[in-house]
C-alpha positions as a Python dict, from the first residue, in 0.01 Angstrom:
ca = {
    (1, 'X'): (0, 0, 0),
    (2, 'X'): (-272, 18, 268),
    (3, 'X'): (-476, 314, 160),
    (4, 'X'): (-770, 116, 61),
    (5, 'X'): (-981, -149, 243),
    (6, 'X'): (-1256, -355, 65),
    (7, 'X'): (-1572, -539, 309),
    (8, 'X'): (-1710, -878, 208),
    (9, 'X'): (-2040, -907, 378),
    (10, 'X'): (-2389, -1025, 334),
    (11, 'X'): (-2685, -957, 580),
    (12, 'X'): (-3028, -1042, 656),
    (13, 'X'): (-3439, -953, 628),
    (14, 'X'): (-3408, -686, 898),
    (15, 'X'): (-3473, -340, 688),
    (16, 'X'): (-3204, -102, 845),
    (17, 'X'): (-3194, -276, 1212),
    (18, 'X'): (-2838, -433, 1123),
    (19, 'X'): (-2508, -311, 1057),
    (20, 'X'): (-2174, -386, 991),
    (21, 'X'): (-1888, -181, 1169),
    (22, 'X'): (-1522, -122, 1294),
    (23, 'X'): (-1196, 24, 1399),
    (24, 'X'): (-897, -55, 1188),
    (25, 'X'): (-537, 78, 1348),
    (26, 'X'): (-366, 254, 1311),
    (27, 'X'): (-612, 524, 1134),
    (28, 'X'): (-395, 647, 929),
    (29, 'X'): (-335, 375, 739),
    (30, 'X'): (-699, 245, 595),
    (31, 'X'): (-933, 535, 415),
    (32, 'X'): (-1226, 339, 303),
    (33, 'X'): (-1425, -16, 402),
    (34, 'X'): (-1603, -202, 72),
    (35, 'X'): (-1853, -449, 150),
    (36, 'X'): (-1888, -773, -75),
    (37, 'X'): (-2110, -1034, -40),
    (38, 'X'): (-1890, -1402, -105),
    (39, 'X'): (-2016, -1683, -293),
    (40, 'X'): (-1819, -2006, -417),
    (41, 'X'): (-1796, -1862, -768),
    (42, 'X'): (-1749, -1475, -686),
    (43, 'X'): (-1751, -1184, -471),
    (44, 'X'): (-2012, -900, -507),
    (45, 'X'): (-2019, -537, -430),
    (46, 'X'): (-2264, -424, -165),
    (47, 'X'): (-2147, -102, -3),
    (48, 'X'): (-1866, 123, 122),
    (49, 'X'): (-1827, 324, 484),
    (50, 'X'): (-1533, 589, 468),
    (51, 'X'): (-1300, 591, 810),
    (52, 'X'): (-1286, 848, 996),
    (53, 'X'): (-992, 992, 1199),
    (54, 'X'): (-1001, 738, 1461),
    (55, 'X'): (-1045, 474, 1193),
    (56, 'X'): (-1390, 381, 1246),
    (57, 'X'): (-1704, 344, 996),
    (58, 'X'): (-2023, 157, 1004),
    (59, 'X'): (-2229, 56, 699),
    (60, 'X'): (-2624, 2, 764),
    (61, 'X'): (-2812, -335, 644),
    (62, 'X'): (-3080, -324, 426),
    (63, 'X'): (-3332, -602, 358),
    (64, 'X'): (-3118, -645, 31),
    (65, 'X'): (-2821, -810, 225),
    (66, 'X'): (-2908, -1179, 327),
    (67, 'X'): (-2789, -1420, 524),
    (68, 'X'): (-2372, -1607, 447),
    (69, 'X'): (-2038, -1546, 399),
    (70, 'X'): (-1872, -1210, 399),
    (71, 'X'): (-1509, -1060, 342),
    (72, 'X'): (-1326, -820, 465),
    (73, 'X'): (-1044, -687, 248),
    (74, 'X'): (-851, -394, 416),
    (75, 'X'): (-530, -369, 171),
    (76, 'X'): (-389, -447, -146),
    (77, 'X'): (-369, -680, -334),
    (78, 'X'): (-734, -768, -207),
    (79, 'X'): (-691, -1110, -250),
    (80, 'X'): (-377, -1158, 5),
    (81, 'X'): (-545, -902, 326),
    (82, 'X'): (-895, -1001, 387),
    (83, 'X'): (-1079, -1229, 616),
    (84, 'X'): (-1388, -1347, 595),
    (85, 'X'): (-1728, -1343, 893),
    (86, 'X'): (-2065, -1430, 952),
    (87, 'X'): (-2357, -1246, 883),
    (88, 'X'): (-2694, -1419, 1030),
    (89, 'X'): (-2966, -1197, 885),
    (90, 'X'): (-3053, -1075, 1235),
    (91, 'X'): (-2691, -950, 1420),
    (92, 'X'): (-2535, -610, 1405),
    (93, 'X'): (-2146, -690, 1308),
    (94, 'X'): (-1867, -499, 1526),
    (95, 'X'): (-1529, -570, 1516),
    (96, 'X'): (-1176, -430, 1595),
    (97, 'X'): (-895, -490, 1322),
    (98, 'X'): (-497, -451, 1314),
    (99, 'X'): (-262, -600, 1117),
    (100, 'X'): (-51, -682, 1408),
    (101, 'X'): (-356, -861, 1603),
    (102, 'X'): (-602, -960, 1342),
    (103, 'X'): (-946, -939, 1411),
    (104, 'X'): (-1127, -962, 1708),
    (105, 'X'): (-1528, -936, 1714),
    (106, 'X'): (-1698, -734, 1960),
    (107, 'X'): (-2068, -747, 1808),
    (108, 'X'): (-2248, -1048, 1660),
    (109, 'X'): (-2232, -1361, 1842),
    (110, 'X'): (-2185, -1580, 1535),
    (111, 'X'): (-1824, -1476, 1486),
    (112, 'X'): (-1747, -1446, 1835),
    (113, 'X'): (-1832, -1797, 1918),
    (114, 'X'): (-1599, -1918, 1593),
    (115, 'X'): (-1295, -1719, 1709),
    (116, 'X'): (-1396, -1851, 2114),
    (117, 'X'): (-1383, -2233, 1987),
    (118, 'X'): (-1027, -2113, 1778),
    (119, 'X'): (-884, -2030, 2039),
    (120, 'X'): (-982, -2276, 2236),
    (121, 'X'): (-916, -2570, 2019),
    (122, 'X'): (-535, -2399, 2032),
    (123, 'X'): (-523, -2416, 2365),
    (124, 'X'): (-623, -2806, 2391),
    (125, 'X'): (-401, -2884, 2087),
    (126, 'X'): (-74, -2688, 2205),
    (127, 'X'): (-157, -2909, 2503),
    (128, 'X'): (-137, -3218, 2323),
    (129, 'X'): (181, -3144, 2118),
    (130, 'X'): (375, -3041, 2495),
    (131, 'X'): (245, -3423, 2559),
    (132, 'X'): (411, -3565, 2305),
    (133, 'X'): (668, -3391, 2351),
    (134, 'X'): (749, -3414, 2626),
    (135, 'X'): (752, -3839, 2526),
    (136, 'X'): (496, -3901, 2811),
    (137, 'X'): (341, -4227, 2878),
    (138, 'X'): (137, -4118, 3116),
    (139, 'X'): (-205, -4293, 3044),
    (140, 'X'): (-410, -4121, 3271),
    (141, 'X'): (-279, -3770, 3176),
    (142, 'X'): (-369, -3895, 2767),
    (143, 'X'): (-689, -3972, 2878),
    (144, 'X'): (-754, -3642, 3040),
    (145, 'X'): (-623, -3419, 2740),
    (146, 'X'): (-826, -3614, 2518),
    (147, 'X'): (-1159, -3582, 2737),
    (148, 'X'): (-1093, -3245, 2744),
    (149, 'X'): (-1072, -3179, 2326),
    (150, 'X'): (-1408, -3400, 2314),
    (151, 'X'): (-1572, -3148, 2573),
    (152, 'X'): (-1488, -2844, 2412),
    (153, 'X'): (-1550, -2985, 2102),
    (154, 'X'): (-1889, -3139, 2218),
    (155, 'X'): (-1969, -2818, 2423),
    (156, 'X'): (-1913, -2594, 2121),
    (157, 'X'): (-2127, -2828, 1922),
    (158, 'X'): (-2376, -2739, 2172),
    (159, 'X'): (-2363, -2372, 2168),
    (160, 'X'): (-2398, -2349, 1784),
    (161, 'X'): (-2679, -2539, 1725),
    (162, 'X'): (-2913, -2360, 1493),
    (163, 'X'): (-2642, -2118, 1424),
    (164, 'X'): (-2433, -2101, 1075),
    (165, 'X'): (-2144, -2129, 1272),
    (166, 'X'): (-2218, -2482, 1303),
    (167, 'X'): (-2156, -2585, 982),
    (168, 'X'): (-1749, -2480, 1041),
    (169, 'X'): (-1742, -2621, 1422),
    (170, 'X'): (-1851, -2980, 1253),
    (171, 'X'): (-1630, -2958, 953),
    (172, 'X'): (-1314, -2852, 1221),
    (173, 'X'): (-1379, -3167, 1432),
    (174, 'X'): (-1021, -3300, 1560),
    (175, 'X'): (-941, -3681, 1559),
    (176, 'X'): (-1031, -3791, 1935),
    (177, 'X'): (-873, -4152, 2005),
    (178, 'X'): (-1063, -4387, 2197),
    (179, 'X'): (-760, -4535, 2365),
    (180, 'X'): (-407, -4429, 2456),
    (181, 'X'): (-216, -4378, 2089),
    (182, 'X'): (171, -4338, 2051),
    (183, 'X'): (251, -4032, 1876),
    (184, 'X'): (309, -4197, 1528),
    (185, 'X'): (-16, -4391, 1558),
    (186, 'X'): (-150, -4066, 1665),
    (187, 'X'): (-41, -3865, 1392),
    (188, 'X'): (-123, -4137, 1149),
    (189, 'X'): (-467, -4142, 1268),
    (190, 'X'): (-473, -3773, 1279),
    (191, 'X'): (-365, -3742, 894),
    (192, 'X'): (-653, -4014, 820),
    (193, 'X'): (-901, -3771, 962),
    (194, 'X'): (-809, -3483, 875),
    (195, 'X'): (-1065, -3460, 573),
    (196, 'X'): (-1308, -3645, 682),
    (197, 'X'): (-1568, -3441, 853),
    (198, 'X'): (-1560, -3152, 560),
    (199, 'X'): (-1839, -3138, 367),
    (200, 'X'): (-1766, -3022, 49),
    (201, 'X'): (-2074, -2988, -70),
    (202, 'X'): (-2174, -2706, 184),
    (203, 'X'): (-2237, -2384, 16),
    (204, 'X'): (-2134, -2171, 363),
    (205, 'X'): (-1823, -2349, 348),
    (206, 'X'): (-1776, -2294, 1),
    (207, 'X'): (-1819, -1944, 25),
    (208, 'X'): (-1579, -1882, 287),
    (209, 'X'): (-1205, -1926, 290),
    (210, 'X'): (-1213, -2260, 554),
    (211, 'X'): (-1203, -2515, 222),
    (212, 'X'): (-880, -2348, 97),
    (213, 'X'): (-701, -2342, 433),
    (214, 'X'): (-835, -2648, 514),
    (215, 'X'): (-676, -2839, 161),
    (216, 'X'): (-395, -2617, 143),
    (217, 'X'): (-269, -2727, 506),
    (218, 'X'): (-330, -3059, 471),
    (219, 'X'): (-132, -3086, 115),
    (220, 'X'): (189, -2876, 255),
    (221, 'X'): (167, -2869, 608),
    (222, 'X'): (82, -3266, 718),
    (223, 'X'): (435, -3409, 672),
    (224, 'X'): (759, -3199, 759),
    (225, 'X'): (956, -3157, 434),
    (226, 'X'): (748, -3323, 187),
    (227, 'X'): (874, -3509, -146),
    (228, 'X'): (696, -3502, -453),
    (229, 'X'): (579, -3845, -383),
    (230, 'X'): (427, -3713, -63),
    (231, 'X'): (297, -3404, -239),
    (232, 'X'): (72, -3663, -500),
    (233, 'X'): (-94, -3857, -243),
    (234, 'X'): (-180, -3552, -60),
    (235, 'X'): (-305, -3411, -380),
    (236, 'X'): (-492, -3737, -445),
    (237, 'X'): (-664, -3773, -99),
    (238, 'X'): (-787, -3390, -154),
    (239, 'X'): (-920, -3521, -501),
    (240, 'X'): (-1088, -3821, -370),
    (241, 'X'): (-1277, -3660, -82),
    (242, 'X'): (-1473, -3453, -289),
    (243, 'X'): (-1737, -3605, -511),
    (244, 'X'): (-1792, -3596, -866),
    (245, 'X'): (-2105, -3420, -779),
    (246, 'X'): (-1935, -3125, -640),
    (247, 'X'): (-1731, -3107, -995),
    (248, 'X'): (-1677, -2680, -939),
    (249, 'X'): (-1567, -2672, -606),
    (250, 'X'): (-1364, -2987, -686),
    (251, 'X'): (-1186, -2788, -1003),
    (252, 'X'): (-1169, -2455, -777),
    (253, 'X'): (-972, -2608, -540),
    (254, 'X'): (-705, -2843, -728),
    (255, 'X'): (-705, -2529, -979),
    (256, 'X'): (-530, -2350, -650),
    (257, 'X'): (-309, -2618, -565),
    (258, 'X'): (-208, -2632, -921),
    (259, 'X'): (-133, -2225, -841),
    (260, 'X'): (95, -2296, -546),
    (261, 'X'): (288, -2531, -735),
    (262, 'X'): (294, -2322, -1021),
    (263, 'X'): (442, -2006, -792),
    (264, 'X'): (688, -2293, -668),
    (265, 'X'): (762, -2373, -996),
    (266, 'X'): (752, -2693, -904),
    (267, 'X'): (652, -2825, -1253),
    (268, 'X'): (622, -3211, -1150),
    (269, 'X'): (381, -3105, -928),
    (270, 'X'): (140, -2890, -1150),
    (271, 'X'): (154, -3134, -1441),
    (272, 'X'): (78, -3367, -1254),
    (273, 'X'): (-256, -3243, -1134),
    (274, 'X'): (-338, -3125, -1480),
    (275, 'X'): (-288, -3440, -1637),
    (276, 'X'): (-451, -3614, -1318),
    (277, 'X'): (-724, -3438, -1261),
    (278, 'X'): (-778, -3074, -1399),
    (279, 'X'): (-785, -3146, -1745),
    (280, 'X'): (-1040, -3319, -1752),
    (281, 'X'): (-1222, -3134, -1478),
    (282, 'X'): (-1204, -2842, -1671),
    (283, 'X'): (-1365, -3023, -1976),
    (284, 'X'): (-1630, -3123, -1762),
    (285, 'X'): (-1684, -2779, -1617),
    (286, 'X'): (-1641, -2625, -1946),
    (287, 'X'): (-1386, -2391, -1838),
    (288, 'X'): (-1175, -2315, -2188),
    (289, 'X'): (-975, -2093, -2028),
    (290, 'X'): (-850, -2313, -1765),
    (291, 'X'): (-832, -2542, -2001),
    (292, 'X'): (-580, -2365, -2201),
    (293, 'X'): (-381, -2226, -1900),
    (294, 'X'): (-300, -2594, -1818),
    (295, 'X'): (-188, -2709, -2151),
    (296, 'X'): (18, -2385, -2201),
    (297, 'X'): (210, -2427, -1934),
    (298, 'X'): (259, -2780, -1954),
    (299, 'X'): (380, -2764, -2328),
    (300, 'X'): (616, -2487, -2206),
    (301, 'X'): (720, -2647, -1831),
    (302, 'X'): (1117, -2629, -1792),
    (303, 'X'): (1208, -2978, -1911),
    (304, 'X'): (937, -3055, -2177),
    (305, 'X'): (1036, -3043, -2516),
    (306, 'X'): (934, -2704, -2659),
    (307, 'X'): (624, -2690, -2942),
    (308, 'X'): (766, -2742, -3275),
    (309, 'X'): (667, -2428, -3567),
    (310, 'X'): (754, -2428, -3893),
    (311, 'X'): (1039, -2182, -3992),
    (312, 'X'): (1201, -2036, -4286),
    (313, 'X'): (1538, -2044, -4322),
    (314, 'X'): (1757, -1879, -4619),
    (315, 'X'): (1434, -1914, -4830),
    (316, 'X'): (1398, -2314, -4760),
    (317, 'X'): (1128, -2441, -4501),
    (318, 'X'): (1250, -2581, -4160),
    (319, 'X'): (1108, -2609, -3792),
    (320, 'X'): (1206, -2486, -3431),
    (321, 'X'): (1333, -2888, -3381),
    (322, 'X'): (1565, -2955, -3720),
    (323, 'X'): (1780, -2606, -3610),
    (324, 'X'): (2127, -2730, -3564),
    (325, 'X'): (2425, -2619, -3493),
    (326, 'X'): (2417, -2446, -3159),
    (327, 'X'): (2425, -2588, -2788),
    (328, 'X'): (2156, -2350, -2681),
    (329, 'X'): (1848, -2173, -2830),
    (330, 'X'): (1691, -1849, -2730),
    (331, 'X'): (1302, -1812, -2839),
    (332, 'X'): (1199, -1513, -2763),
    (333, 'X'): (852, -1416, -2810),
    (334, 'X'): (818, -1023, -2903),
    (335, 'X'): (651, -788, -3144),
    (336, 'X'): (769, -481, -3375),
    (337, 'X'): (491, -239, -3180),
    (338, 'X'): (575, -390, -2844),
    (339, 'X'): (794, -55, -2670),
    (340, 'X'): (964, -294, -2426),
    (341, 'X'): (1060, -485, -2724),
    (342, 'X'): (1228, -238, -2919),
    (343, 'X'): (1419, -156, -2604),
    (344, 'X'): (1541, -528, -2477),
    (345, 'X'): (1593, -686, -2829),
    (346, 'X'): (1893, -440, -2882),
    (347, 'X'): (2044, -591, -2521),
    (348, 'X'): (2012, -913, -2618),
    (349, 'X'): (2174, -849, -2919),
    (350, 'X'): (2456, -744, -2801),
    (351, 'X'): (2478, -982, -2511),
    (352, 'X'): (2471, -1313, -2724),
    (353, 'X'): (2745, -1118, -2975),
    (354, 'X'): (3019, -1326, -2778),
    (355, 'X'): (2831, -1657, -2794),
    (356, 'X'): (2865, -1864, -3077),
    (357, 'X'): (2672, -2193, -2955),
    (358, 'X'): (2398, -1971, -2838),
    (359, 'X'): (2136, -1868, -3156),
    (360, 'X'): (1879, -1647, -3121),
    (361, 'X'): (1483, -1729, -3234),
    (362, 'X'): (1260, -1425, -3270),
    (363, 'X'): (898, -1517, -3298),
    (364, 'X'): (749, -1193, -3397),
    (365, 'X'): (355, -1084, -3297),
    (366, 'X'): (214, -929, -3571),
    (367, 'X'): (-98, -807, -3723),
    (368, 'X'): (72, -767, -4030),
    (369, 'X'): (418, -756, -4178),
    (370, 'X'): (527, -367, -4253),
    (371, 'X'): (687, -286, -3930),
    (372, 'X'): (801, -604, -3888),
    (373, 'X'): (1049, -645, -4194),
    (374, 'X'): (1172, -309, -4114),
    (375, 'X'): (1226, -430, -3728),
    (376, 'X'): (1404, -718, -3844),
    (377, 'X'): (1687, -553, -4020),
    (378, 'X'): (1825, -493, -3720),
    (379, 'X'): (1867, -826, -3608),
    (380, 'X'): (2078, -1031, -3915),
    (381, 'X'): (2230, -1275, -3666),
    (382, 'X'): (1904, -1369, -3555),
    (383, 'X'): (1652, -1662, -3687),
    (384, 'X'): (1322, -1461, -3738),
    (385, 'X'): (985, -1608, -3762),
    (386, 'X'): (636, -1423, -3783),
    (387, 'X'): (320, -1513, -3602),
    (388, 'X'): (56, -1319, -3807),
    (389, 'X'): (-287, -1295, -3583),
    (390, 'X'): (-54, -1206, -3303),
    (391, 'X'): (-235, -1282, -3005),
    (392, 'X'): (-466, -1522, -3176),
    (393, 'X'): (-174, -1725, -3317),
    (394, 'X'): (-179, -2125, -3271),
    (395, 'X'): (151, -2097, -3186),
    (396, 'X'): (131, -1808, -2931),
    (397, 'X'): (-165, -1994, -2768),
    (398, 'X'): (90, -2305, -2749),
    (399, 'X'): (313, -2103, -2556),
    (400, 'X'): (78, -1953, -2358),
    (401, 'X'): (199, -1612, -2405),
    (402, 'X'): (33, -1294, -2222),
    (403, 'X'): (276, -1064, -2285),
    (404, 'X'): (604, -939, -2468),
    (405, 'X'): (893, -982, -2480),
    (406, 'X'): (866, -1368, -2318),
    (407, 'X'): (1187, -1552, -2314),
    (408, 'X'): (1251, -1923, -2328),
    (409, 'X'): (1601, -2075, -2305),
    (410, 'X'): (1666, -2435, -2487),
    (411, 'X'): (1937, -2696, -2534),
    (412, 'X'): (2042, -2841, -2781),
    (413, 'X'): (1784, -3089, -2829),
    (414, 'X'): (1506, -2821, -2788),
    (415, 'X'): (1444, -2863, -2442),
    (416, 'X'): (1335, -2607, -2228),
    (417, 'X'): (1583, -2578, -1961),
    (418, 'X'): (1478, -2228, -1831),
    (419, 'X'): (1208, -1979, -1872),
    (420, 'X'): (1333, -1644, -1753),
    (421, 'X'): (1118, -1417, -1638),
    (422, 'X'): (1255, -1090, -1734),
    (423, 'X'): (1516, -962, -1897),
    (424, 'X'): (1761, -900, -1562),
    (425, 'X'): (1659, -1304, -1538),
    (426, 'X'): (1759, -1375, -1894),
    (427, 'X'): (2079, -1134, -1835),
    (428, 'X'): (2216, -1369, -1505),
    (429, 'X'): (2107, -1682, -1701),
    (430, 'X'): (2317, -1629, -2069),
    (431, 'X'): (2617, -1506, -1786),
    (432, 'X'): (2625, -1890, -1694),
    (433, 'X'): (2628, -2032, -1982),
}
């Protein structure tokens, strides 16, 4: 799973005076380094360096790679294993990588003053949290911890002037209380701030990966076991500290909480920022396919009631909602040229055989209706319906479907109660029913 490792990087005016380089380890696990330049819409090739047997490579600069935000990705998936750096325009960029350690930057003073003030933030805060827990009173020692994030803070400040490195050091600055705070006014105060010096507008920001740790903590991290009451006013404060103006960044963003709530199927949760906030952001942006993600899966979110179609049933003309006579419905969305079809539709047969409250609803894919009718034959007990267009179907754009065969359990008054994702899914779900 590690055989491949992707660079993002960008670089400066300097015509072959710059470089980026490293050592991953172990050596044996990484072959190749690909260099991308990262921007808040995309990230684009630039170069590759091969490893050699003691895992190093070095790519050289051209005049061609400006100034910003660059990523490192050194396994797959590429989105998951990659971390992003600096590039100034002017600084060689050396580093040493592990999985076990991370990266550490021996070359280009940029990065190694962001990963200095890290670490020493860390220190200051794990400081803080052995003061409060420790339930000290102890105004004086307060006072001193506190001095002492404001001076590294302040001092850092100081160092990165002029550098792009400022623009994260400013956008990372901690609460600092003026006067001694007990730990729930603290942490109150602490939540409160915790936005408030990001800039959302900035494009180095934007470019990096700081703006998704930076919401993504704040909405799961700030409050130990969080309800879904909790989770919308986090969602909401991340909403309203980014401006209209910033209307792509703003969509980007709730678009990835939307994902983490998604991946938690927590479906509260993801409707709720769609009908909140990304609907209509991704009207404004344009963005038709978001757009249509968001529905989709809200029309077909485990408790909705599922889209009605139009069915015919012993030659008279019916819908999914006036079936009756069963406790349960199965929809299952397939097609008569779909291999994995042809294989699981026979299973399912013969594992609802037993059921009588369960009935079966094949919505058949098609481009036309030859194999289909022949497919069908097969399949007497079940309630057929074709989709001609297949994949351009209103109804298979209702459902959102990307693939076959897609499975959708129902009750009895047609709503969705479960949406398995496979058919060993499907097989553990029918076994409780």
């Amino acid at each position: 799973m590690k055989k491949i490792i992707f660079l993002l990087f960008v670089f400066p005016l300097v015509s072959f005076a710059q470089s980026v380089k490293g050592t991953f380890s172990p050596a044996e696990d990484y072959t190749y380094a690909f260099l991308y330049r990262a921007t808040p819409e995309s990230a684009t090739y630039v170069n590759k360096g091969q490893l050699d047997s003691l895992g190093n490579f070095e790519i050289q600069l051209d005049s061609s790679v400006t100034a910003g935000i660059y990523k490192i990705v050194y396994a797959i998936p590429p989105e998951e294993n990659n971390f992003d750096f600096i590039y100034d325009g002017e600084e060689t960029v050396a580093f040493n990588f592990s999985q076990e350690n991370g990266v550490n930057f021996t070359e280009s003073d940029e990065n190694k003053l962001w990963n200095s003030y890290l670490k020493s933030m860390d220190m200051v805060n794990q400081t803080i949290s052995n003061y409060y827990t420790q339930d000290n009173a102890d105004q004086k020692g307060f006072e001193a911890i506190f001095k002492t994030l404001k001076d590294t803070q302040t001092g850092y400040e100081e160092l990165a002037e002029g550098k792009l490195v400022s623009n994260f050091i400013k956008a990372n600055k901690p609460y600092i209380p003026s006067e001694y705070e007990a730990l729930s006014t603290y942490s109150k105060h602490l939540k409160a701030h915790y936005l408030s010096e990001v800039d959302f507008s900035d494009y180095l920001l934007q470019s990096s990966s700081f703006l998704i740790d930076r919401v993504t903590a704040y909405v799961f991290n700030m409050v130990e076991n969080p309800s879904n009451t909790t989770y919308k006013s986090h969602v909401d404060d991340v909403a309203n500290a980014i401006s209209e103006d910033d209307s792509i960044i703003k969509t980007s963003l709730l678009q990835l909480l939307w994902q983490r709530f998604v991946a938690l199927e927590n479906h509260e949760m993801a409707n709720y920022i769609t009908d909140n906030y990304l609907l209509e952001l991704a009207n404004k942006t344009k963005n038709l396919v978001l757009r249509d993600m968001v529905i989709s899966f809200k029309n077909t979110s485990i408790g909705s009631k599922a889209p009605n179609f139009d069915i015919t049933l012993n030659d008279e003309k019916t819908s999914l909602q006036q079936l009756e006579g069963a406790e349960n419905y199965l929809l299952i969305f397939w097609s008569s040229n779909c291999s994995h079809c042809l294989e699981e539709l026979p299973k399912v047969r013969d594992m609802v055989a037993d059921k009588p409250n369960l009935k079966v609803v094949a919505f058949g894919l098609e481009e036309d209706d030859d194999n289909w009718k022949k497919e069908i034959k097969n399949y007497p007990s079940f309630i057929h319906k074709i989709g001609l267009n297949k994949w351009d179907n209103p109804t298979v754009k209702t459902y959102g479907i990307s693939a076959t065969p897609m499975y959708f359990l129902l009750d009895a008054s047609k709503i969705i109660i479960a949406k398995p994702y496979d058919f060993e899914d499907l097989e553990v779900i029918l076994k409780g029913l």
